[in-house]
C-alpha positions in Angstrom: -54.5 -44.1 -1.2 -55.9 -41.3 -2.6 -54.7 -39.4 -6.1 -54.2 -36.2 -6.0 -56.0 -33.7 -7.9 -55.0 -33.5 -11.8 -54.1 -29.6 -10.8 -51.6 -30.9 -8.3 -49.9 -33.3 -10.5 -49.7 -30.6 -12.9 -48.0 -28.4 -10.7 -45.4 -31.0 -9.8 -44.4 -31.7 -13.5 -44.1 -27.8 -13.7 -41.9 -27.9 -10.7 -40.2 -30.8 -11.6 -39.3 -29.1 -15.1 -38.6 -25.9 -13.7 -35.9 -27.3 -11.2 -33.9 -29.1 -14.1 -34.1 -25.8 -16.1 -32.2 -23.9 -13.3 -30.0 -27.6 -12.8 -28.9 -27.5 -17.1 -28.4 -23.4 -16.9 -25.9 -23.7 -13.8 -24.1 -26.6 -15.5 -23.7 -24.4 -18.6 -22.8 -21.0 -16.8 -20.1 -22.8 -14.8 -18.6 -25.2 -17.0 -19.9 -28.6 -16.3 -20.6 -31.0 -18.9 -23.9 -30.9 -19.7 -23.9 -33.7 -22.7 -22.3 -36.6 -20.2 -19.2 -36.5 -22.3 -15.8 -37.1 -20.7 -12.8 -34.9 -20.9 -10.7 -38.1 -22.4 -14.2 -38.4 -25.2 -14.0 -34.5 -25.8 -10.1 -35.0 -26.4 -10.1 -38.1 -28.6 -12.0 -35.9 -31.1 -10.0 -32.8 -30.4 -7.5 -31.3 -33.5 -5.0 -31.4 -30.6 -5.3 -35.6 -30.3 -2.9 -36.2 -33.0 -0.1 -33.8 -31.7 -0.4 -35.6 -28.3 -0.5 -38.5 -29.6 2.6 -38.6 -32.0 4.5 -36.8 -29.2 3.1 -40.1 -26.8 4.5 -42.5 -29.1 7.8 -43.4 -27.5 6.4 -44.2 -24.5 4.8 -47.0 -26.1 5.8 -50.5 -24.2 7.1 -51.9 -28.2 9.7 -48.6 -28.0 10.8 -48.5 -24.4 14.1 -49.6 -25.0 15.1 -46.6 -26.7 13.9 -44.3 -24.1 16.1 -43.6 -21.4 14.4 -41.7 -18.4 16.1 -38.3 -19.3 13.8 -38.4 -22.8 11.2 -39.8 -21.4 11.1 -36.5 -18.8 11.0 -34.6 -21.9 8.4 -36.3 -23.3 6.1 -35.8 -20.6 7.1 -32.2 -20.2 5.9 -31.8 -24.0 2.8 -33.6 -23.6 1.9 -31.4 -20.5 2.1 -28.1 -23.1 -0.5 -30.1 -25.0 -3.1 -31.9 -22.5 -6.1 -30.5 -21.5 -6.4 -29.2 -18.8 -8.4 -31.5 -16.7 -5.4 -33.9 -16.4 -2.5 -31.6 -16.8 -2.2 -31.0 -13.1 -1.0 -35.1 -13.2 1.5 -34.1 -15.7 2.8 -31.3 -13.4 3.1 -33.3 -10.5 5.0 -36.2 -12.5 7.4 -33.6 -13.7 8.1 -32.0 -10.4 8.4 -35.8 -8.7 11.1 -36.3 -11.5 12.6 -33.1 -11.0 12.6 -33.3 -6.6 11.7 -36.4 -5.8 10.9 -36.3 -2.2 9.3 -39.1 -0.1 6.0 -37.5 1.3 5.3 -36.7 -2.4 6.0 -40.5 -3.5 2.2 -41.4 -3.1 0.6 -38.3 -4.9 3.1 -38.7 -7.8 2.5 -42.6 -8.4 -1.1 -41.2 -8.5 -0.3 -39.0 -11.1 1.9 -41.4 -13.2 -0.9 -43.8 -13.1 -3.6 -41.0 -14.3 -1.4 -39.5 -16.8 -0.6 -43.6 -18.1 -4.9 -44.0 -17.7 -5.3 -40.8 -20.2 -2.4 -41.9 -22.6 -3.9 -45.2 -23.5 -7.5 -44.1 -23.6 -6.8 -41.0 -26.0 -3.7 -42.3 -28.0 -4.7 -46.6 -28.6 -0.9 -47.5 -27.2 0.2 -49.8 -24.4 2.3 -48.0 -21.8 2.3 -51.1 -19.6 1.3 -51.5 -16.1 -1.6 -49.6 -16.5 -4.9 -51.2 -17.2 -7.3 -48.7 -18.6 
């Protein structure tokens, strides 16, 4: 097999380096990631975490008892106000399931209850239960 010319290789780094240029520079103009960090990572370090997170509290599995499913709606309706807003759409959905909760919707809103559970016990360290994050 023959090696190509040091001139050709040359131009393929230049190619090569040119393409991720224009790949980090769309990523940045449209509001992708760039760093590889998540939205739950960006949140646990946010000034909004512990807000969220002391409004989370009673949904804690050790406090469940003393939450009856009219507080608990409130509770999630508070949370959505805070969230960001890569999961609030979950929280939305949840509230609107609790508010009508029709059958063809059952499936999207257990998907929702278990994403907005997922995101509760990654950001805030409690145990909602049946969720395994």
């Amino acid at each position: 097999m023959r090696r190509p010319a040091v001139g050709s290789r040359g131009r393929v780094i230049a190619v090569a380096a040119g393409v991720a240029t224009v790949v980090v520079a769309v990523c940045a103009v449209s509001g992708f990631p760039v760093t590889g960090e998540s939205e739950e990572e960006r949140f646990r370090s946010s000034s909004g975490r512990a807000e969220f997170c002391e409004t989370a509290a009673p949904l804690d599995l050790t406090r469940t008892g003393e939450l009856t499913p009219h507080k608990r709606h409130h509770v999630i309706e508070d949370l959505e106000r805070t969230a960001p807003e890569g999961i609030s759409a979950d929280f939305g959905r949840l509230l609107r399931w609790y508010d009508h909760p029709e059958p063809e919707d059952e499936e999207a809103a257990r998907a929702s209850s278990y994403g907005v559970g997922e995101f509760i016990e990654r950001v805030c360290d409690i145990n909602i239960g049946g969720i395994r994050s």
